[in-house]
LOTI-594977 format. One record per atom (N, C-alpha, C): residue in three letters; y, x, z. Coordinates in steps of 0.02 Angstrom, whole numbers, padded with zeros to 5 digits, always signed. Example, Ala and Ser with C-alpha at 12.3 -4.5 7.8 and 13.67 -1.06 7.14 Angstrom:
BEGIN
ALA-00284+00660+00390ALA-00225+00615+00390ALA-00165+00660+00390SER-00112+00642+00354SER-00053+00684+00357SER+00002+00645+00394
This chain:
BEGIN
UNK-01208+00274-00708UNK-01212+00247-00640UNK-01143+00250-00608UNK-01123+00203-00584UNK-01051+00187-00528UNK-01060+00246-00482UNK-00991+00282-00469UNK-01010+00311-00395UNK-00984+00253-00348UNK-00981+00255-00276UNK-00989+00192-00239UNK-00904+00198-00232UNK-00858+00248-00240UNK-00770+00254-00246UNK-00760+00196-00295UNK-00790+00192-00339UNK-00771+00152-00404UNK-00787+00062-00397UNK-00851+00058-00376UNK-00896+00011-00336UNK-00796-00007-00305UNK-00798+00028-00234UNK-00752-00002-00187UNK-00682-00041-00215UNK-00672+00028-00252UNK-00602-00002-00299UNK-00603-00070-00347UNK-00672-00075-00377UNK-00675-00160-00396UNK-00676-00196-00363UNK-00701-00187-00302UNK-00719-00238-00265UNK-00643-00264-00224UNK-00605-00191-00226UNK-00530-00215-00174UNK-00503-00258-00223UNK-00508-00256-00294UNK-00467-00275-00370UNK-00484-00347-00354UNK-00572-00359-00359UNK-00582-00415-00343UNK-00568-00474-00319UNK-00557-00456-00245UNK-00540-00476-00194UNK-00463-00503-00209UNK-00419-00455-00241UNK-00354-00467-00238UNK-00363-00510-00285UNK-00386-00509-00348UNK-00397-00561-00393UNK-00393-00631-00383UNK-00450-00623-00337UNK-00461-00698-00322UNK-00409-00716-00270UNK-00366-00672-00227UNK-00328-00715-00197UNK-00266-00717-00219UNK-00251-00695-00282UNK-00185-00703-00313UNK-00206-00766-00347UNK-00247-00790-00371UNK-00279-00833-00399UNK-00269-00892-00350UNK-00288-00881-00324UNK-00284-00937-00255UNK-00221-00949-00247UNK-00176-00902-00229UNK-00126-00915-00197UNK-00095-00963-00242UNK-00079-00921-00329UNK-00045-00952-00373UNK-00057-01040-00382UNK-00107-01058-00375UNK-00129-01127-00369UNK-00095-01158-00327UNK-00106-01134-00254UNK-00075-01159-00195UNK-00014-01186-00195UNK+00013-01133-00215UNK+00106-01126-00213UNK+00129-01179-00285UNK+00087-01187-00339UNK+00117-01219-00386UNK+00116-01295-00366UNK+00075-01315-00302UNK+00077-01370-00280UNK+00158-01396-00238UNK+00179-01340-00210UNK+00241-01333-00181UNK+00297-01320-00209UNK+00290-01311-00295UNK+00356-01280-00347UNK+00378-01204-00348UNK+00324-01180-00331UNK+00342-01099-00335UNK+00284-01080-00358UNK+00276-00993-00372UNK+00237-00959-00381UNK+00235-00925-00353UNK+00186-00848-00368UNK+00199-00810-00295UNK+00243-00756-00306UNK+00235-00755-00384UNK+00308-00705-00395UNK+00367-00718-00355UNK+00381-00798-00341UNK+00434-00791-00325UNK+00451-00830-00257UNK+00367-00837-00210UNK+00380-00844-00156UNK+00374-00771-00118UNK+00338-00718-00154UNK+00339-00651-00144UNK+00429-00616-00132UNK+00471-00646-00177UNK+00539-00615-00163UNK+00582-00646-00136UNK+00539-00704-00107UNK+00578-00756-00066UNK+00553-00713+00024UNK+00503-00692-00005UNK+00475-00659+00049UNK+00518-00585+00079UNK+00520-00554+00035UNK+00564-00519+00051UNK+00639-00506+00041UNK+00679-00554+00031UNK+00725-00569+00042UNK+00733-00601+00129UNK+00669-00634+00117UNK+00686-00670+00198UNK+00667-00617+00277UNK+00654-00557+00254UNK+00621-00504+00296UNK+00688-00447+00287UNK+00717-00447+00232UNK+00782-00391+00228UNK+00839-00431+00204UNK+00886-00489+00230UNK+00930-00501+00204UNK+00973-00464+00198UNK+01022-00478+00147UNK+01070-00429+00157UNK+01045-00367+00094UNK+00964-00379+00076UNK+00947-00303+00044UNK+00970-00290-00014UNK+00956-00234-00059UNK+00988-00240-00118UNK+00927-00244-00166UNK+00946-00262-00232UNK+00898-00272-00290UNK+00844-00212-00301UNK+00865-00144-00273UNK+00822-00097-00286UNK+00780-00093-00221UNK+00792-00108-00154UNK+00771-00107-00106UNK+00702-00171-00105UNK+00743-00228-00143UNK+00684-00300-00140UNK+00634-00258-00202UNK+00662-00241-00263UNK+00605-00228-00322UNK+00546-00199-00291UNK+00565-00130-00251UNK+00513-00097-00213UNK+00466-00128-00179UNK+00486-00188-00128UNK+00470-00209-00083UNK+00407-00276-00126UNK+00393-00283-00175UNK+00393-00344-00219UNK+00348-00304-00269UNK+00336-00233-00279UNK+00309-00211-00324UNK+00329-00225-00416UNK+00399-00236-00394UNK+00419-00225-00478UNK+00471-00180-00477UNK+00500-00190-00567UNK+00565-00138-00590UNK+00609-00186-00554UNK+00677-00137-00550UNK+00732-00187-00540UNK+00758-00227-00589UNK+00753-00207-00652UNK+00742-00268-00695UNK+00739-00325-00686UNK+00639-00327-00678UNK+00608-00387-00663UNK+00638-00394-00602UNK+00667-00364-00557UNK+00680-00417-00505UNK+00737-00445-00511UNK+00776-00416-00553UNK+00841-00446-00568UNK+00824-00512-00603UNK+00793-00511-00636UNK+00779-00564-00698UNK+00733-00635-00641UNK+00700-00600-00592UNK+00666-00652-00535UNK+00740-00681-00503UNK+00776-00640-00478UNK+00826-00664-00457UNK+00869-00701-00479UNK+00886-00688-00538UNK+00913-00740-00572UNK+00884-00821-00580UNK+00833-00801-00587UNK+00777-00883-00586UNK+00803-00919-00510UNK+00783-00875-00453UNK+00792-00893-00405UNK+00846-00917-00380UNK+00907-00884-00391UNK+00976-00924-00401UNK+01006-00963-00422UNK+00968-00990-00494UNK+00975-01052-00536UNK+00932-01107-00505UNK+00902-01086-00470UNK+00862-01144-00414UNK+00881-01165-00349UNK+00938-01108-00345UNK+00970-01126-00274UNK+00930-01110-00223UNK+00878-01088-00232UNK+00845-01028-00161UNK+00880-00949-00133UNK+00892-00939-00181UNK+00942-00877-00140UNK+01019-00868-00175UNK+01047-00829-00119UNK+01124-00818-00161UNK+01148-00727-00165UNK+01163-00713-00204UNK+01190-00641-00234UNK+01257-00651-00221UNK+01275-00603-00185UNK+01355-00582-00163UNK+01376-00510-00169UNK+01413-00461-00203UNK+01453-00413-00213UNK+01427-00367-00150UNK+01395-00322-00147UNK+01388-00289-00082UNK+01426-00211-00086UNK+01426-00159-00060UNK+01448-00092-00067UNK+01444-00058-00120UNK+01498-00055-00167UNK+01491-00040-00242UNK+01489-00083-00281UNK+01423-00035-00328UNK+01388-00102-00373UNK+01329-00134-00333UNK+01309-00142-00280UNK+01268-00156-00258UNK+01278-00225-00250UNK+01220-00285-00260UNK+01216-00327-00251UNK+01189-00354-00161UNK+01212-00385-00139UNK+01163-00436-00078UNK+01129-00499-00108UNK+01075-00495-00064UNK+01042-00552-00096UNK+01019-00588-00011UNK+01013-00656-00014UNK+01021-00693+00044UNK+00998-00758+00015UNK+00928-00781+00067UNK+00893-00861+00067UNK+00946-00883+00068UNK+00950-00963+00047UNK+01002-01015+00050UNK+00971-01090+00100UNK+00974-01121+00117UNK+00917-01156+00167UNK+00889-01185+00121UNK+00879-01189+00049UNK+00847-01219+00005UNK+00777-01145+00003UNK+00788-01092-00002UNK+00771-01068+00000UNK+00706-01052+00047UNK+00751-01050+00107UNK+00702-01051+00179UNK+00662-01100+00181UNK+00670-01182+00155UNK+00608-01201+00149UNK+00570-01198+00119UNK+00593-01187+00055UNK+00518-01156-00008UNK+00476-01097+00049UNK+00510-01041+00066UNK+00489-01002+00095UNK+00422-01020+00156UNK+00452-01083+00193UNK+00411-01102+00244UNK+00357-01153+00207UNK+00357-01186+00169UNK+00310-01196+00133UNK+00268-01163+00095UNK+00282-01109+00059UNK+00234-01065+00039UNK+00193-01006+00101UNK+00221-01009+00153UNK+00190-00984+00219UNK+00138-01030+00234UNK+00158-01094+00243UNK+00110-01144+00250UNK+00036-01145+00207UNK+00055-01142+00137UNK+00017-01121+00089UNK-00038-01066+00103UNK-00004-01022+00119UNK-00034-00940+00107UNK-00087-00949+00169UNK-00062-00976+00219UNK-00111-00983+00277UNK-00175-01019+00259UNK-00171-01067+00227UNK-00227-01100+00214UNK-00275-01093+00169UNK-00243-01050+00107UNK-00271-01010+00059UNK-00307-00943+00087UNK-00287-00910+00117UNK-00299-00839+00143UNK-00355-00854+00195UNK-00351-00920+00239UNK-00411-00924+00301UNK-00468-00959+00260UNK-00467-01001+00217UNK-00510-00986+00151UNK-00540-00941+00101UNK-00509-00886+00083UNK-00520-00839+00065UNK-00548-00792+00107UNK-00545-00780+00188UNK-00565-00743+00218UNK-00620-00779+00266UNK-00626-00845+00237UNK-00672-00873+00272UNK-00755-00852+00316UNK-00799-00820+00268UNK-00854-00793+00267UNK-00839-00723+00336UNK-00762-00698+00357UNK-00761-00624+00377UNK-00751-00664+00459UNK-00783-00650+00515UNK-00775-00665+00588UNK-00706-00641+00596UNK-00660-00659+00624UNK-00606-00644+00663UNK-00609-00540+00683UNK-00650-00515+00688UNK-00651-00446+00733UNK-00667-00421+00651UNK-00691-00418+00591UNK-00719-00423+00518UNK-00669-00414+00498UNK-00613-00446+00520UNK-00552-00455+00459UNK-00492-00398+00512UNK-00492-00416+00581UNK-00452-00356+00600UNK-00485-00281+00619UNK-00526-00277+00575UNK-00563-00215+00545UNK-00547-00178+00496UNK-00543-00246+00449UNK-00538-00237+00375UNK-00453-00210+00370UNK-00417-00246+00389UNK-00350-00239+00406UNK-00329-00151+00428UNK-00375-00134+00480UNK-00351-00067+00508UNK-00378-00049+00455UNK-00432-00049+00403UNK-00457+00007+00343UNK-00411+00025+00312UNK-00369-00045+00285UNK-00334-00035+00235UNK-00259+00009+00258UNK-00250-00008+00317UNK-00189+00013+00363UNK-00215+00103+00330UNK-00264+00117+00340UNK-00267+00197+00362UNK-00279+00208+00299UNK-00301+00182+00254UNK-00292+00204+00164UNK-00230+00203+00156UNK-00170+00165+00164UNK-00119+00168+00147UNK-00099+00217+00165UNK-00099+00246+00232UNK-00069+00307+00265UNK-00010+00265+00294UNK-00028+00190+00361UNK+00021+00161+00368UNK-00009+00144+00454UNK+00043+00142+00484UNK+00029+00126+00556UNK+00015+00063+00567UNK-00069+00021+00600UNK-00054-00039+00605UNK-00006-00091+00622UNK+00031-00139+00628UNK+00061-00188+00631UNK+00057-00228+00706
């Protein structure tokens, strides 16, 4: 028998499932994915950041984000410049910023679909749950 902890945790898996799922569809309509409207994402929230600062922020190694970054630069969405040390900057390019605003566009319409079935007061419920599982101050 499930205890209902286990129950919840599929069901959050779920959930994310299907909206990575979603999203990825969305965004391939616009020439991205979400890998890499995700580090378009946070590049566009910390410019200036560095490769270990975005990996974190993006949920990968710096590796993989190096190796995202590189994609992303050969596309002319962002640019890498020499920062303090060895530290890299990484910075949207306006090619960039519009992928970016198009996959915003995207995510909105995917996500109010996805959250369709939850009333407006449902979803900024759901929102503070997850806020206080994280151990994170709402937004």
């Amino acid at each position: 028998m499930h205890s209902d902890l286990q129950e919840l945790g599929r069901a959050v898996k779920q959930v994310q499932h299907r909206q990575h799922r979603a999203l990825e569809t969305g965004l391939a309509a616009v020439g991205t994915t979400l890998a890499q409207w995700d580090a378009l994402r946070a590049v566009g929230r910390q410019p200036g950041a560095s490769a270990r600062t975005l990996a974190a922020e993006t949920f990968q190694t710096e590796q993989a984000f190096g190796t995202l970054a590189g994609r992303l630069v050969a596309q002319g969405l962002i640019e890498r410049t020499p920062g303090h040390g060895r530290r890299i900057d990484h910075r949207l390019t306006p090619a960039g910023e519009r992928m970016l605003e198009a996959g915003r566009t995207v995510a909105e319409e995917v996500l109010a679909e996805c959250y369709a079935d939850l009333p407006a007061a449902d979803r900024t419920a759901l929102l503070g749950l997850l806020h206080r599982v994280l151990g994170e101050e709402p937004v």
